[in-house]
N, C-alpha and C positions, 0 to 999 in steps of 0.2 A: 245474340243476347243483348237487350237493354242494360246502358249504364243504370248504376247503382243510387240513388239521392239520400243523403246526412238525411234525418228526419223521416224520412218514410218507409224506406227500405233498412237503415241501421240508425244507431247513434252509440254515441260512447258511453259507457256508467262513469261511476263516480272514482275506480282504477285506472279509466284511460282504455279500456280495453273494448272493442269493437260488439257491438250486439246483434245481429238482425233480428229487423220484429217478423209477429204476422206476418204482416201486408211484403214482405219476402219470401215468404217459406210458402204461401197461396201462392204464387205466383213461381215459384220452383214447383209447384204442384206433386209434393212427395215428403215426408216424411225421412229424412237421412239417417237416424239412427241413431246421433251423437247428445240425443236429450237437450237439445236445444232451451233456453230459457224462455221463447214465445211460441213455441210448436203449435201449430194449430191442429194436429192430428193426435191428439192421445198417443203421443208417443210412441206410437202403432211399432217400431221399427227397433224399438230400446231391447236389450237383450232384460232379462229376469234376470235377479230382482229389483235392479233400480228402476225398469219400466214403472211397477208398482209402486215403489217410494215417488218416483216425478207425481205422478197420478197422485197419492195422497197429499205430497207438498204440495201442490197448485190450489189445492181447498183450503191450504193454511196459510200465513204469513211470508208476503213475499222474499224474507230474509231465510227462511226454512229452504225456498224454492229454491233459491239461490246455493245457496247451500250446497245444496244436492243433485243440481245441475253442472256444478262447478262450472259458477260463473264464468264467463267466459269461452265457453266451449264455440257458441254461434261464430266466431272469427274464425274458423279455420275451413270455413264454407265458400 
């Protein structure tokens, strides 16, 4: 597996706390389940019913998204 790059693959938010975008989770090519805050898979892998909540929060205001992804999750990846 490829190292990891600050800026492309993660960055930190505004808690300090580790993110990874997109341009990681394409490149893990799946979907893990944990509602990730840049999932690029429709969450395909979220259990019901927060799959449904990610899905409506990403149409709304990033601070909803966040929300209900519990910020933070993408670190334990």
């Amino acid at each position: 597996m490829t190292r990891v790059k600050e800026g492309e693959d993660y960055y930190f938010n505004e808690e300090g706390l580790m993110v990874l975008t997109a341009t990681f989770h394409l490149k893990k090519g799946f979907c893990c389940g944990n509602g990730c805050r840049h999932c690029p898979y429709e969450y395909i892998n979220v259990a019901e019913p927060k799959r449904t909540e990610l899905i409506k929060a990403s149409l709304k205001l990033p601070k909803e998204r966040d929300r209900l992804s519990g910020e933070g999750n993408d670190r334990s990846e």
